[in-house]
C-alpha positions as CSV (number, residue, x, y, z in Angstrom):
1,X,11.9,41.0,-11.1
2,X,13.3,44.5,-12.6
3,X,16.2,45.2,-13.9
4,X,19.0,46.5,-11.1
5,X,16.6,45.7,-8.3
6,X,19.0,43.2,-6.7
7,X,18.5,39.8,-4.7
8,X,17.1,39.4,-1.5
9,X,16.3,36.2,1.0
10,X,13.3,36.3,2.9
11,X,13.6,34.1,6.5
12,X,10.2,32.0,6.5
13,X,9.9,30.0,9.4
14,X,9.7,26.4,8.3
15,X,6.8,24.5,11.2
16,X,9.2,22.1,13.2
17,X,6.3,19.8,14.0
18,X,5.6,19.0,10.6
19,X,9.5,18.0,9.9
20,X,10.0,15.9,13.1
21,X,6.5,14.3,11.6
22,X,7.9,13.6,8.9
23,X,11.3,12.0,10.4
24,X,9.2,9.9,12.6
25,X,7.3,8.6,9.4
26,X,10.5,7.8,7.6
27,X,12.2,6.1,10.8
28,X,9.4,3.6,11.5
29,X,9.5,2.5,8.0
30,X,11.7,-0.6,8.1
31,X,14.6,0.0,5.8
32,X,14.8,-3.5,4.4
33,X,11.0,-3.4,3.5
34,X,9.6,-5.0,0.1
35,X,8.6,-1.6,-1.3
36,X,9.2,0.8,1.2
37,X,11.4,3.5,0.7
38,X,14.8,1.6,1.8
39,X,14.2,-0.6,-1.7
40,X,16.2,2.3,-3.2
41,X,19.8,2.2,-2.3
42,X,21.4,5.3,-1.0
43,X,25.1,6.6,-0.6
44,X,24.7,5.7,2.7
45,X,23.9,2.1,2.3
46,X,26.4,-0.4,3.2
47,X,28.3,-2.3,0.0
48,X,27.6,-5.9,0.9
49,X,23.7,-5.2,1.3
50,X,21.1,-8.0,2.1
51,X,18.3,-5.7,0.8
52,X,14.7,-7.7,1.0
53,X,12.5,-8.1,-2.3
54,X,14.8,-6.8,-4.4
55,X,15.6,-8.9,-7.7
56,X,18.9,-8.9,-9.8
57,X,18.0,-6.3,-13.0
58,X,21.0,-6.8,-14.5
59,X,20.3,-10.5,-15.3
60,X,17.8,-8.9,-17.9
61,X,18.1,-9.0,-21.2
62,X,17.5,-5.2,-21.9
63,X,18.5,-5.3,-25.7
64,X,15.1,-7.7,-26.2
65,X,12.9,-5.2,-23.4
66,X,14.4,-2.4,-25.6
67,X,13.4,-3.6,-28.7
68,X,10.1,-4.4,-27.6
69,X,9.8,-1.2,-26.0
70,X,10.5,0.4,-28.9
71,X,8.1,-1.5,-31.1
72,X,5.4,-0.5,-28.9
73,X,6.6,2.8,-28.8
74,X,5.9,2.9,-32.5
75,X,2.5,1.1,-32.2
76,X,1.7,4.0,-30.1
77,X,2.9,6.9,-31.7
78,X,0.2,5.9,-34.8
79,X,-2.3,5.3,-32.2
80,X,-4.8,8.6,-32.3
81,X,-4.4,10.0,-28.5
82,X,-6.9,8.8,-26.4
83,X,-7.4,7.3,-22.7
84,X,-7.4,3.3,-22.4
85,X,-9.3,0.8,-20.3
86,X,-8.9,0.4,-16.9
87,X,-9.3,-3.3,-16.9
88,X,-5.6,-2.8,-19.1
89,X,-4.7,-3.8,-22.0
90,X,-5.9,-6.8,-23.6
91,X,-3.0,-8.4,-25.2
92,X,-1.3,-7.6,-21.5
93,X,-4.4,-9.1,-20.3
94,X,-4.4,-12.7,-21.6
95,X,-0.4,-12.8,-21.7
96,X,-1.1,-12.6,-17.4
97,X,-4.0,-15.4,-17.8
98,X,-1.3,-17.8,-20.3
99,X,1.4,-16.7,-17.1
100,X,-0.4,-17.9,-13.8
101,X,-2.2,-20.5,-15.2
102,X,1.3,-22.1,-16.3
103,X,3.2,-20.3,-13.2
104,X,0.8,-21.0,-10.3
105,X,-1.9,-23.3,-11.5
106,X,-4.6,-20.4,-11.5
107,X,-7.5,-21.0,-14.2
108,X,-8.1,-17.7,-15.5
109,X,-9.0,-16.2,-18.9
110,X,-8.3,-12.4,-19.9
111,X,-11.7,-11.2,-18.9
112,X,-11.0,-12.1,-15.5
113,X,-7.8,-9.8,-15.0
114,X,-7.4,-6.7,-13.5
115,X,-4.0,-4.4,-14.6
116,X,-2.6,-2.2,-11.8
117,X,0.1,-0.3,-10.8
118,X,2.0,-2.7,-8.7
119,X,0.9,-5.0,-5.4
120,X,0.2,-2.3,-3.6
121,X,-2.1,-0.7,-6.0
122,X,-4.3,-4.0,-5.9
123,X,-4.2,-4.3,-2.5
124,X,-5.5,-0.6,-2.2
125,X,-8.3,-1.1,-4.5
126,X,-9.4,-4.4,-3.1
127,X,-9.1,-2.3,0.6
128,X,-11.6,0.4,-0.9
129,X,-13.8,-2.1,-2.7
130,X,-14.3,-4.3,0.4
131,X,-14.0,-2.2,3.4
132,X,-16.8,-0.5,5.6
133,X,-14.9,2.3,7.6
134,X,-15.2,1.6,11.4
135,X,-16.5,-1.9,11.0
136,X,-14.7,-4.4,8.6
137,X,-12.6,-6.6,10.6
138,X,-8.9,-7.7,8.3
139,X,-6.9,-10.4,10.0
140,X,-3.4,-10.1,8.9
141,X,-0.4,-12.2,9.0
142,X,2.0,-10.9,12.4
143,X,4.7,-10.6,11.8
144,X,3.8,-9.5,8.4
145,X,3.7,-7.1,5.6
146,X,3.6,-3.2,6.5
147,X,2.5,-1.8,3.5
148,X,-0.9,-4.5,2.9
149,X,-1.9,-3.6,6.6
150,X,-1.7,0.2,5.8
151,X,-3.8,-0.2,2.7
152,X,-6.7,-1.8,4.8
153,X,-6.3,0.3,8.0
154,X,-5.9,3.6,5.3
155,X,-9.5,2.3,4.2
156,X,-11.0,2.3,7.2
157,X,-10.5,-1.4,8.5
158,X,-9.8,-2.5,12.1
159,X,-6.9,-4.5,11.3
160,X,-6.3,-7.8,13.6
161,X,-2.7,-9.4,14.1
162,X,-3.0,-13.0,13.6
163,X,-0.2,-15.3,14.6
164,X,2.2,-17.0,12.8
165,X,4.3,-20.5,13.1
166,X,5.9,-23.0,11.0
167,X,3.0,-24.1,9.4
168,X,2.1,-20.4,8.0
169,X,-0.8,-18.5,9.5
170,X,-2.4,-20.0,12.2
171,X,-6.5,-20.4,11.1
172,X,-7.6,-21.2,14.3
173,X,-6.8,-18.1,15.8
174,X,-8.4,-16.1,12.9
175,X,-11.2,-13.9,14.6
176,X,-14.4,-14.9,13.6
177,X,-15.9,-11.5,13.0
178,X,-13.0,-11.4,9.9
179,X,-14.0,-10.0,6.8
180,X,-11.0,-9.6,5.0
181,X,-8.1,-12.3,5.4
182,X,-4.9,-11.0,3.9
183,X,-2.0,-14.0,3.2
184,X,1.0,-14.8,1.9
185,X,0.8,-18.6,1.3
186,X,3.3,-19.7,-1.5
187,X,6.1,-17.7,0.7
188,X,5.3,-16.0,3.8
189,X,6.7,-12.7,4.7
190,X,9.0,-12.3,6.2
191,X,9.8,-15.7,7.9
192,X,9.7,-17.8,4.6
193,X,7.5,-21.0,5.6
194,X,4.8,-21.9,3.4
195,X,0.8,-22.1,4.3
196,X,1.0,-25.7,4.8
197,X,-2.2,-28.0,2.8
198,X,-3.9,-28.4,6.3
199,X,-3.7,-24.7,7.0
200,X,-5.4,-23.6,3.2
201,X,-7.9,-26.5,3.7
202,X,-9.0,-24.6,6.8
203,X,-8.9,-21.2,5.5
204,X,-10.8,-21.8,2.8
205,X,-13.8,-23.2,5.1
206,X,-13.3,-20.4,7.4
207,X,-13.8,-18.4,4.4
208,X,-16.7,-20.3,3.4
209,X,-18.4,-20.1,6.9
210,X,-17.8,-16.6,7.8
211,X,-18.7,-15.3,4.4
212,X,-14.9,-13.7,4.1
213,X,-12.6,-12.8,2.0
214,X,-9.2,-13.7,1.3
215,X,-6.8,-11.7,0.0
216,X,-3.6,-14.2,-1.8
217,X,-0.3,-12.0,-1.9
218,X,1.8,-14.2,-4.7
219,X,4.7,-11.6,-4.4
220,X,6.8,-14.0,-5.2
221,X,5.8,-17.0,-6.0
222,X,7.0,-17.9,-8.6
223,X,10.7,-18.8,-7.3
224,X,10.6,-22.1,-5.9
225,X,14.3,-23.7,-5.9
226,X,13.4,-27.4,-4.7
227,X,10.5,-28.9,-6.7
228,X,7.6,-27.6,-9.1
229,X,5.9,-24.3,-7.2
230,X,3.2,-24.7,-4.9
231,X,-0.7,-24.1,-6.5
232,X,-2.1,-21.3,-5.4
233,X,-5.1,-20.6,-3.3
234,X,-7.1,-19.4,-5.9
235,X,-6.3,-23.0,-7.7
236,X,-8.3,-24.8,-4.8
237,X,-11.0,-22.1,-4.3
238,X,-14.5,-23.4,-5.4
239,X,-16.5,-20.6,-3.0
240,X,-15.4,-17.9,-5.0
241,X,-13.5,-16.0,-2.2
242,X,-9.8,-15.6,-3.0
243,X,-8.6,-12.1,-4.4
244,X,-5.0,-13.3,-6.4
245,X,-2.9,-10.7,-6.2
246,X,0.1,-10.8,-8.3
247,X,2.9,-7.9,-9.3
248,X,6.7,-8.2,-12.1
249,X,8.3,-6.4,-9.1
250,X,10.2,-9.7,-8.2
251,X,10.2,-11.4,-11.7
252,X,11.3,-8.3,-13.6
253,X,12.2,-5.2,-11.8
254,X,10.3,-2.6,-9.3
255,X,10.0,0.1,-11.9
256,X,8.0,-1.3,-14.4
257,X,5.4,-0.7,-11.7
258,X,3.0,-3.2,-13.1
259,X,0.8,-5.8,-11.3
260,X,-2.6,-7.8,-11.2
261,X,-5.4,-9.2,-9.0
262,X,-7.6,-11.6,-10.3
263,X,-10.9,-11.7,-8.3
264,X,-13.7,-13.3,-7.8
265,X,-16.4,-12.8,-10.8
266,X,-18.8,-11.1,-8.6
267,X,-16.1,-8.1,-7.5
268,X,-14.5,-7.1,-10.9
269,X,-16.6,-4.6,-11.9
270,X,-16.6,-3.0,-8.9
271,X,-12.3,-3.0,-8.5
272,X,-12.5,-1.6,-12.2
273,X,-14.3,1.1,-11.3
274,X,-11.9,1.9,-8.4
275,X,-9.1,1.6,-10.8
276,X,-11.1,3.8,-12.8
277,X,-11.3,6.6,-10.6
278,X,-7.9,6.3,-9.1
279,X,-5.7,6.8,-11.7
280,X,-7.9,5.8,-15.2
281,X,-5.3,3.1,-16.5
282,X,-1.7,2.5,-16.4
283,X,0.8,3.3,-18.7
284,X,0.2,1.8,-22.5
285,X,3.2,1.6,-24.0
286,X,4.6,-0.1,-20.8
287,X,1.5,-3.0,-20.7
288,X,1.9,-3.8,-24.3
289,X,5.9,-4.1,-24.1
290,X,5.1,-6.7,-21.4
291,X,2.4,-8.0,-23.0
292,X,4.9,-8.9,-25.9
293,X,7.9,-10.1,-23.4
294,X,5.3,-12.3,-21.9
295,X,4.2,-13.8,-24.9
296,X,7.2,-14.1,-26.8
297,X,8.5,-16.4,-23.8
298,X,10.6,-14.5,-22.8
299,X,9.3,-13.8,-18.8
300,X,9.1,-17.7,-18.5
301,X,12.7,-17.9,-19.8
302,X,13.9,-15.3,-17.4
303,X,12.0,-17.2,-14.8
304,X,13.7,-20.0,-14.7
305,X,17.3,-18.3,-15.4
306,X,16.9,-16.3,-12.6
307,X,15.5,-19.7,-10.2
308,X,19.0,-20.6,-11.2
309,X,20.7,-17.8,-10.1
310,X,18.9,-17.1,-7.1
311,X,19.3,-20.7,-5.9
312,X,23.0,-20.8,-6.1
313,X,22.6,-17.6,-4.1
314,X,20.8,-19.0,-1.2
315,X,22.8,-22.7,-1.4
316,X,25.6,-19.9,-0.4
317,X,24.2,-18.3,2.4
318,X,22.5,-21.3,3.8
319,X,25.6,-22.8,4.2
320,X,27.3,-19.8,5.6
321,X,24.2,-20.0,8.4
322,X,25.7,-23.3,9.2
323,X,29.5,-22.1,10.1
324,X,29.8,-22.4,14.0
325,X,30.3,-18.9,14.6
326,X,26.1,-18.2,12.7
327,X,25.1,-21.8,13.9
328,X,25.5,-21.0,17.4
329,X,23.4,-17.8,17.4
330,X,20.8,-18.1,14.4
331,X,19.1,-21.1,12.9
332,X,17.8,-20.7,9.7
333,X,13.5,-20.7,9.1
334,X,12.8,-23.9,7.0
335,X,11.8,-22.9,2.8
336,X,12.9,-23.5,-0.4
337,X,11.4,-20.0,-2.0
338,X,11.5,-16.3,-2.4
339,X,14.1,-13.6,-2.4
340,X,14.9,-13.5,0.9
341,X,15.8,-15.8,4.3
342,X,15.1,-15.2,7.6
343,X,17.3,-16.8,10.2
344,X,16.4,-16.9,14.1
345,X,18.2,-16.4,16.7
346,X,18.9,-19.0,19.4
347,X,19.1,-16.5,22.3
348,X,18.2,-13.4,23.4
349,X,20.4,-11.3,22.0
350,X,20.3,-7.5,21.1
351,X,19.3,-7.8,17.4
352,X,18.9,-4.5,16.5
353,X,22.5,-4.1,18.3
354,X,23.7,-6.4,16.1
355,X,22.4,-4.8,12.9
356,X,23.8,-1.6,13.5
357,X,27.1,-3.4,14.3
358,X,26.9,-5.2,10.8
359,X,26.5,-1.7,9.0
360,X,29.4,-0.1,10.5
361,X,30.8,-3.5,9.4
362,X,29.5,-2.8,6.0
363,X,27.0,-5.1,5.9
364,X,22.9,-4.6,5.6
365,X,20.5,-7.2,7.3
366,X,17.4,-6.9,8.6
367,X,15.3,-7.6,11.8
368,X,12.7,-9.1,12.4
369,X,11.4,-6.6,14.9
370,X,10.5,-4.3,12.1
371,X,7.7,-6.4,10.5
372,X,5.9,-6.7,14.2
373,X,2.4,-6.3,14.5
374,X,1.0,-6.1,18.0
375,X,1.5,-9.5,19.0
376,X,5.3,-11.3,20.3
377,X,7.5,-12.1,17.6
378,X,10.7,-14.4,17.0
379,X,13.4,-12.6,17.2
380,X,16.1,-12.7,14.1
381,X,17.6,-11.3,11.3
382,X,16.3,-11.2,7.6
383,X,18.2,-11.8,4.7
384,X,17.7,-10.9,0.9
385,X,20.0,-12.3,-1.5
386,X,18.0,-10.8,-4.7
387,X,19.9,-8.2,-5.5
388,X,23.5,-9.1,-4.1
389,X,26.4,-11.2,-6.0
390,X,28.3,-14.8,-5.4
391,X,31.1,-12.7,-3.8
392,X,29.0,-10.0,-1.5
393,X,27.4,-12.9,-0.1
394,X,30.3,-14.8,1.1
395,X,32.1,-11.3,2.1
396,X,29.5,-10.2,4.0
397,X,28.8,-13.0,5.7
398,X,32.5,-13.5,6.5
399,X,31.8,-10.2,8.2
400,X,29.0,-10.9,9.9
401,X,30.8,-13.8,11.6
402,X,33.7,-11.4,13.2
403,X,31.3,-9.0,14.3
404,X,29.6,-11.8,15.9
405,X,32.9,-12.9,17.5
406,X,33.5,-9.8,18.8
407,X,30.3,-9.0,20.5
């Protein structure tokens, strides 16, 4: 720059591969995904939105998260700078241990607890810990969970589609050259049954047999709405082969970014010294603001508010499924869990017809095309009730039924 010499715009040519690459990319992403980039509304989102994994944050009591916040804040600012341990925090540490042994019956002290940044974080850790590029088989759940199967294949893995039904995964078909199993048990996603006690029984010998390991997504686990929650994998597991993979995404909110995986004893030192060189440690003022919310009693008190809340929530749109204009084209998948509900339909309808019908409408569900992987799916649509109101609900299903009738 000199004084007087004027502005001038040079024409770069921007390379039109790389921006249709990048369209591509964020078109195949499913927009209702559990932390994919559609989590984050947009001005183009339609009001009465059935958004997947999404929880209600302003059911939080922020005057108790700020004071804790600040309090740590505090704690911190007299700390002398330094870089902490990638295992996390300890306090943070054993409040996790105190949580899932209460929540989801998993016997676990401090020392066996890993700190991460989110799910997805774990399950990229566990991916680089376990994986042998080019030939570590992973059998995953199909339909599924996108962002688990990138993790693996992003490793290196040769990632295997493993059916589905109504009793959860289906262990007879799991390949026998499997390594890696990943699974959602306690609430499987995205149809909603749960891993019934035959199925775990099973996969825990298959385990066992094929020296494998299992890797427990407990996204959500913790919201059961009929009856105390079901125990974990990790509670039954006597062959030391289940990786427990836990995150606050669903029991607090998505940008606290904060997660866990206990492992088996004979992997931790290894996934702390992934942790270690992928990003050191996670934030320290946000683990010991947790750490206190956790042990103060407050996350178990939020807990079971929010089983409340979410309840009511899916008593309302279970019985909107059940009006003969929705009974005649989608029956509900049987569960009493989670954040979301998956409906399929009765014929063979144009689903993704339908959605787009139902967001000019104004209203935001989900296929179940989206979460295919390789093998035939159920068709259907998919439902989150997290992060939408009494009111929405009922409004958007009202909806929903006169764009049926008018198809």
């Amino acid at each position: 720059a000199r004084p007087g010499g004027g502005s001038f715009v040079s024409d770069v040519a921007r390379p039109a591969s790389r921006s249709v690459a990048a369209r591509r990319d964020v078109a195949r992403e499913p927009r209702g995904a559990i932390g994919g980039r559609a989590s984050a509304p947009t001005a183009r989102d339609p009001a009465r939105d059935f958004r997947l994994g999404v929880p209600d944050v302003s059911a939080l009591d922020w005057a108790v998260w700020r004071r804790l916040s600040a309090r740590a804040l505090r704690a911190f600012a007299r700390q002398p700078a330094g870089y902490a341990a990638a295992q996390g925090q300890p306090a943070l540490r054993e409040g996790i241990a105190h949580h899932v042994s209460f929540a989801r019956a998993v016997s676990c002290g401090s020392d066996d607890v890993l700190v991460t940044a989110g799910a997805q974080q774990a399950f990229d850790l566990v991916a680089r810990t376990l994986v042998k590029p080019g030939r570590t088989v992973v059998a995953v759940e199909a339909p599924g969970y996108p962002p688990a199967r990138a993790a693996f294949a992003a490793a290196g893995a040769t990632v295997v589609p493993v059916r589905v039904d109504a009793e959860g995964l289906v262990v007879d078909e799991l390949p026998p050259q499997a390594r890696i199993v990943y699974v959602t048990p306690a609430h499987q996603f995205p149809l909603g049954c749960v891993l019934s006690a035959r199925r775990r029984a099973a996969l825990i010998d298959f385990a066992c047999a094929h020296r494998a390991a299992i890797v427990e997504d407990d996204y959500d686990g913790e919201f059961r709405f009929d009856g105390r929650p079901h125990d974990a994998l990790k509670t039954i597991d006597r062959s030391e082969a289940v990786f427990f993979v836990g995150t606050f995404s669903k029991s607090l909110f998505p940008g606290l970014r904060l997660g866990y995986v206990v492992p088996p004893p004979w992997a931790l030192e290894a996934l702390i010294e992934r942790k270690r060189q992928a990003d050191s440690h996670c934030n320290v003022p946000a683990q010991d603001t947790l750490a206190a919310f956790i042990e103060q009693g407050h996350l178990a008190r939020h807990v079971r508010r929010m089983r409340r809340v979410y309840a009511s929530r899916r008593s309302l749109l279970q019985a909107a499924l059940q009006t003969p204009e929705l009974a005649r084209w989608l029956e509900p998948v049987a569960g009493t869990s989670g954040l979301h509900l998956a409906a399929l339909a009765r014929s063979r309808r144009d689903v993704d017809a339908l959605v787009a019908d139902a967001r000019r409408a104004s209203v935001g569900v989900y296929s179940l095309d989206e979460y295919r992987h390789g093998l035939r799916a159920p068709h259907g649509l998919l439902f989150g009730y997290g992060a939408i109101g009494d009111a929405a609900i009922e409004d958007g299903m009202q909806r929903l039924r006169r764009v049926l009738r008018q198809r």
